[in-house]
PLY file of the C-alpha trace (Angstrom):
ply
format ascii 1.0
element vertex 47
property float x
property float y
property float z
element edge 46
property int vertex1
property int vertex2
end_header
-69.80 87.70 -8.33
-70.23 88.56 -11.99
-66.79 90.42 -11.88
-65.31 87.63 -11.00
-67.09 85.39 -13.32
-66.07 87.94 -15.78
-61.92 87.66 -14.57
-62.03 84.04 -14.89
-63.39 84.37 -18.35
-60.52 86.57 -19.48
-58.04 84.44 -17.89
-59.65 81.68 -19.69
-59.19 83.41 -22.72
-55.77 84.14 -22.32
-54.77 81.07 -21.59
-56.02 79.84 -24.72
-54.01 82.29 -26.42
-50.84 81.75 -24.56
-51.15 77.78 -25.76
-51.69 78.34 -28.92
-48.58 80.81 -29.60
-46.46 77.93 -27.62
-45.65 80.37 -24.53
-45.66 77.80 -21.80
-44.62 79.53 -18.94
-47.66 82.02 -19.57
-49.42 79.57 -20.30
-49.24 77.62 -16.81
-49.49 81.15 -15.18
-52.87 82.00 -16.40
-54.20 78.12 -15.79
-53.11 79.30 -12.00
-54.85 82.68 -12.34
-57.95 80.71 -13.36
-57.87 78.12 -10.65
-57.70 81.47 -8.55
-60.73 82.99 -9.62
-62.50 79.45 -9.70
-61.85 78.92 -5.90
-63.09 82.44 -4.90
-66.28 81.84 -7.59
-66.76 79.10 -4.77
-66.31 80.43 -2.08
-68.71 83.28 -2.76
-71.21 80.71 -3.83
-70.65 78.99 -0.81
-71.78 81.82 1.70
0 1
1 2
2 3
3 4
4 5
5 6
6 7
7 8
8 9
9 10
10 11
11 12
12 13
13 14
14 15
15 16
16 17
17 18
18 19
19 20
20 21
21 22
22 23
23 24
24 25
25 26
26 27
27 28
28 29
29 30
30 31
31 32
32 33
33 34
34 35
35 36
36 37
37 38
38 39
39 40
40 41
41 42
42 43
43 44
44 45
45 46
């Protein structure tokens, strides 16, 4: 769980990043990334 917590963090992070330097396609790809490690934060919570 706290890996995880930890990945989406990062991915956070880099998104961040990616929208301030204006790289938009990297950008959108780490929002995905994020939404990734959001659902599995869930679904770990959830069982």
């Amino acid at each position: 769980m706290g890996n995880l917590i930890l990945q989406y963090e990062e991915a956070k992070k880099n998104s961040k990043q990616h929208m301030q330097n204006g790289q938009i396609p990297a950008y959108l790809n780490a929002l995905l990334e994020m939404n990734k490690y959001k659902r599995l934060i869930v679904a770990v919570v959830a069982n």
